[in-house]
Kinemage of the C-alpha trace (Angstrom):
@kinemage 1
@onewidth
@group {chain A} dominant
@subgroup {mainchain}
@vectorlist {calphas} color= white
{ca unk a 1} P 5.732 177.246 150.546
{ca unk a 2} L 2.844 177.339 153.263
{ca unk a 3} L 3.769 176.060 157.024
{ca unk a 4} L 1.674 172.836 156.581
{ca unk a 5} L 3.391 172.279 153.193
{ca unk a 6} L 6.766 172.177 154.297
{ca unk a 7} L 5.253 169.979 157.686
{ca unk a 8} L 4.080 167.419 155.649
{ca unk a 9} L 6.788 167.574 152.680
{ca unk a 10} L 9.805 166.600 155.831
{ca unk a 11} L 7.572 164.337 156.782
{ca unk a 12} L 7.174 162.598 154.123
{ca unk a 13} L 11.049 162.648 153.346
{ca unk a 14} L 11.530 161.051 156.793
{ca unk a 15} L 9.202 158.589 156.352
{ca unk a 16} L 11.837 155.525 155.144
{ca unk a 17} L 14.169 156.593 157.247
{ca unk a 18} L 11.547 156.254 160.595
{ca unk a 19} L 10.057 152.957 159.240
{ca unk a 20} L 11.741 150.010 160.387
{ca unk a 21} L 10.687 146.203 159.253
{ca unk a 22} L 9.378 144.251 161.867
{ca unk a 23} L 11.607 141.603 163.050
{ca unk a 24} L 10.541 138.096 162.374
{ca unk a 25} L 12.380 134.786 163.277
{ca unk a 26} L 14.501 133.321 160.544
{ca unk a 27} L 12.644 130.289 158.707
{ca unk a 28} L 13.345 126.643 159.894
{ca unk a 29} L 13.305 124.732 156.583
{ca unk a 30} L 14.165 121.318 156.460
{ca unk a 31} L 17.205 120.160 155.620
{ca unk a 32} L 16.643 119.078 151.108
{ca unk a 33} L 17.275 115.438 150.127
{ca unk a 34} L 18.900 115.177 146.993
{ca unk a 35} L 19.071 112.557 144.975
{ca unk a 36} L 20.000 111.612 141.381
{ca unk a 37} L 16.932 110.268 138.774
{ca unk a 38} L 18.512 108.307 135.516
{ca unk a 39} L 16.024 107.244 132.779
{ca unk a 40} L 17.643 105.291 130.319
{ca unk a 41} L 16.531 105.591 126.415
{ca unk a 42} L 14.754 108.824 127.163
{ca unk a 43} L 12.591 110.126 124.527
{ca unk a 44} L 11.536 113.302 124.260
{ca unk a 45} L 8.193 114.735 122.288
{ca unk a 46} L 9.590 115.801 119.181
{ca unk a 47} L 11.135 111.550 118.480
{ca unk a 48} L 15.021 113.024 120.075
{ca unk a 49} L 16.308 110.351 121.581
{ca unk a 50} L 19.164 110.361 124.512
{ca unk a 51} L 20.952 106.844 125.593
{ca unk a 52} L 20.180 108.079 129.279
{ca unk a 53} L 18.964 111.085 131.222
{ca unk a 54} L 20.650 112.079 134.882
{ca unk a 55} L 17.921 114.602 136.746
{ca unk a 56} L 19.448 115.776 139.848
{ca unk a 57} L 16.948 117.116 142.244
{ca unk a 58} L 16.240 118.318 145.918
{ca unk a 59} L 13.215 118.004 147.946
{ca unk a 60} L 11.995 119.580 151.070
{ca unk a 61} L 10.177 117.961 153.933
{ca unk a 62} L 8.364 114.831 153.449
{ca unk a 63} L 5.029 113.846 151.945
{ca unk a 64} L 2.226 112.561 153.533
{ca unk a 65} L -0.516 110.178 151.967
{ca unk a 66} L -3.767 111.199 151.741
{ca unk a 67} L -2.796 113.836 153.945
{ca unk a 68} L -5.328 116.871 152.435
{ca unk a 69} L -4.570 120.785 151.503
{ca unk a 70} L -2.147 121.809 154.045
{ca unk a 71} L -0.987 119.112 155.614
């Protein structure tokens, strides 16, 4: 194998090992509301019928009327 070969064959094995990620500030999410959503008599598209539905859900932050594409 030629000089430069063997140069640029190490380097290239070293490569993950000299990259390190840049360190960025953990996220500050809001804290998710969760709440409980029961529909009674659900129907679903095919004619099933349940006596009552229970959705459980979380949400994050808080909307904003009429407040536009990002934000």
């Amino acid at each position: 194998m030629r000089p430069t070969a063997a140069v640029l064959t190490a380097l290239l094995a070293a490569a993950p090992a000299i990259a390190q990620p840049v360190a960025t500030p953990p996220a500050t999410w809001p804290r998710p509301a969760e709440a409980d959503f029961t529909s009674q008599k659900f129907r679903f598209h095919d004619g099933a019928t349940l006596p009552s539905l229970r959705l459980h859900y979380a949400t994050l932050g808080t909307p904003h009327r009429d407040a536009g594409p990002g934000g």
